[in-house]
C-alpha positions in Angstrom: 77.8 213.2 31.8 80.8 210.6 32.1 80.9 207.4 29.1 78.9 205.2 31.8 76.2 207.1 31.9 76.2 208.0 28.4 76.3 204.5 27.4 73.8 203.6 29.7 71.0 206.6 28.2 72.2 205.4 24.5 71.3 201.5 25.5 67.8 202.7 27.5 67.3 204.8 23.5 67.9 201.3 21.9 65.6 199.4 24.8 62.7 201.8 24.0 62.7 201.7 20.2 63.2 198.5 20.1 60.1 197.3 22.0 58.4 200.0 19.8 59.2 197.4 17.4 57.8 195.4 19.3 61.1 193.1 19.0 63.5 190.5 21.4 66.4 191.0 21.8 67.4 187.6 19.5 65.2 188.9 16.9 67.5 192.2 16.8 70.5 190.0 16.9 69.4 187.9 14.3 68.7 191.4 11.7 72.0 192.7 13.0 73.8 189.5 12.7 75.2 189.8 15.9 74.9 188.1 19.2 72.0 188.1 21.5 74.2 189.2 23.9 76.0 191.4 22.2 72.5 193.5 22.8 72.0 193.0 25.8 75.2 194.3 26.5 74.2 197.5 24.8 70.9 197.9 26.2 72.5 197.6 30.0 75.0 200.1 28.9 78.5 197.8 28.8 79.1 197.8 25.7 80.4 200.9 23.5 80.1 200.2 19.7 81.0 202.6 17.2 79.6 204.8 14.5 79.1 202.7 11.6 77.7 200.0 13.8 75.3 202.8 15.5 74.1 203.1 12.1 73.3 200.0 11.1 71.2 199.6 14.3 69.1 202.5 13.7 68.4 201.2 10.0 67.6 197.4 12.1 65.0 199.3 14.1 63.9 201.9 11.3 65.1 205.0 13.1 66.7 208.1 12.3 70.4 207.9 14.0 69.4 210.9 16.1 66.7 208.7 18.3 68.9 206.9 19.7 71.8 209.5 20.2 68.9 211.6 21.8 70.2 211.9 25.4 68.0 214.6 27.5 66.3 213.2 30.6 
């Protein structure tokens, strides 16, 4: 698995949960204090964010970290 894809399975994770949540993307924004297209960015698997910020996404979307690091087909 190269970063691309890796990115791209961790933003389908965060996709999944959050419409579990039953969330928009602005409404995560808005809990993460981010941009609306900060996520989007994430959920197409462009944007790479670190640990801490991994974190603070699964608390947003009331997750254990491991959901969304969870990468088997």
């Amino acid at each position: 698995m190269n970063k691309q894809e890796l990115l791209k399975k961790f933003g389908k994770n965060v996709k999944i949960e959050r419409i579990k949540k039953d969330l928009t993307q602005e409404q995560l924004s808005e809990i993460l204090d981010v941009n609306q297209n900060y996520i989007a960015c994430i959920e197409c698997g462009r944007q790479n964010m670190s640990l801490g910020k991994i974190l603070e996404l699964a608390d947003a979307l009331d997750v254990e970290i491991e959901t969304l690091l969870k990468f088997k087909d």
